[in-house]
N, C-alpha and C positions, 0 to 999 in steps of 0.2 A: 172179715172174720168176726170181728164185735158185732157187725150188724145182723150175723146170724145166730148168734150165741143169743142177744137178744131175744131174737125172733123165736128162737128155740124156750127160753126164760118165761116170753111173754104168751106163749101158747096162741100166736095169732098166724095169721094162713101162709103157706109156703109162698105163694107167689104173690099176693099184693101186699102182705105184711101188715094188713090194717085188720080184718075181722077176725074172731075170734071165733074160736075151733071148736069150745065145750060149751054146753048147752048153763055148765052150773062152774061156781070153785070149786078146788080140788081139795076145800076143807071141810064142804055143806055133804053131807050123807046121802042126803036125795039125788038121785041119780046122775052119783058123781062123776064117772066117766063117760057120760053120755054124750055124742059128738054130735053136730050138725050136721046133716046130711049136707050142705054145701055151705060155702062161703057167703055171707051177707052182701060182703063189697064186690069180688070181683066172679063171683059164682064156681070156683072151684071145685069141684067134689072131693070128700074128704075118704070116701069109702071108695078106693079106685076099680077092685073086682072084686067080689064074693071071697070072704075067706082072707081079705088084704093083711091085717090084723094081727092075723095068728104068728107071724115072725118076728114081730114085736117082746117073744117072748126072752129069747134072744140078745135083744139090745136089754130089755129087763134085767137080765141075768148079768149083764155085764157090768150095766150103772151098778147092781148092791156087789157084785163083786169089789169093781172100784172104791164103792163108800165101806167097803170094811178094810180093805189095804190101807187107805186114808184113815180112817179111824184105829185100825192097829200100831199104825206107825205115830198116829199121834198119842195113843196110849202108853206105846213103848218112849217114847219121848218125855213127855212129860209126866211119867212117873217113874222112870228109872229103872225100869224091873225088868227079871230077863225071861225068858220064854220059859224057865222051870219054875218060876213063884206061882204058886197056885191064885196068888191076888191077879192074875192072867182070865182067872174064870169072870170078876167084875167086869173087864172087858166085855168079853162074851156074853154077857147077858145084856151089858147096856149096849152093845151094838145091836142084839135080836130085838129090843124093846123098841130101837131107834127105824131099825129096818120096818117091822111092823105100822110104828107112826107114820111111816114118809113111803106107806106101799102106794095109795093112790099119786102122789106125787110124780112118787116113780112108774107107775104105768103111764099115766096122761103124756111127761117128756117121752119114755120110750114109742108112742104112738106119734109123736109130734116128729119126733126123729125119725121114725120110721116114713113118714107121710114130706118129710122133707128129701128123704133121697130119692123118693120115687116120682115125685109129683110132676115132674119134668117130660118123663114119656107122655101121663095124660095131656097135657097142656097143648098142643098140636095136634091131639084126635078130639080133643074136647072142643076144640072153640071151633075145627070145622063143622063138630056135628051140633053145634048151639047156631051156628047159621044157616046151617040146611032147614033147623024148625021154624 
């Protein structure tokens, strides 16, 4: 389980876990979600069918789900307040300012996740059809 939390962390390939999946960081502007069409090391493809992508959106919604329950709950924690203190909007604003900061981040993991549960059907149509060429 750590070694794919890793693997998920370090943004490198589902199945050899060594190359790495985006073409840039997910801090550099220039074409920052831009993926490699395959694996360097062990040749995977990262775009499994046309259109693979688009349920990524999905896992997206769920990570800033999560990171605002997370962030709610540590707001309500460490400042004491109860859900009627209007100092509750501070929340709300530094969570939107935060969500905004960490959107690329959070698309690349949701793609990285999404490309880890699936990667497993290719792997057996792929390596027979890399031997037929």
């Amino acid at each position: 389980m750590l070694a794919y939390l890793k693997n998920i962390l370090t943004r490198k390939c589902p199945r050899c876990h060594e190359g790495d999946l985006f073409t840039h960081k997910w801090y550099e502007l220039k074409d920052n979600n831009k993926m490699k069409s395959h694996c360097a090391v062990c040749g995977q493809r990262t775009e499994l069918e046309p259109g693979f992508y688009h349920g990524t959106g999905y896992v997206s919604y769920a990570l800033t789900v999560g990171f605002s329950i997370l962030t709610f709950v540590l707001w309500i924690t460490l400042t004491d307040i109860g859900i009627r203190d209007k100092r509750i909007f501070w929340w709300l604003i530094i969570n939107v300012v935060l969500l905004i900061l960490l959107q690329p981040w959070v698309m690349r993991t949701s793609r990285v996740l999404w490309l880890s549960w699936f990667f497993h059907d290719d792997d057996h149509h792929y390596a027979h059809n890399k031997n037929k060429s």
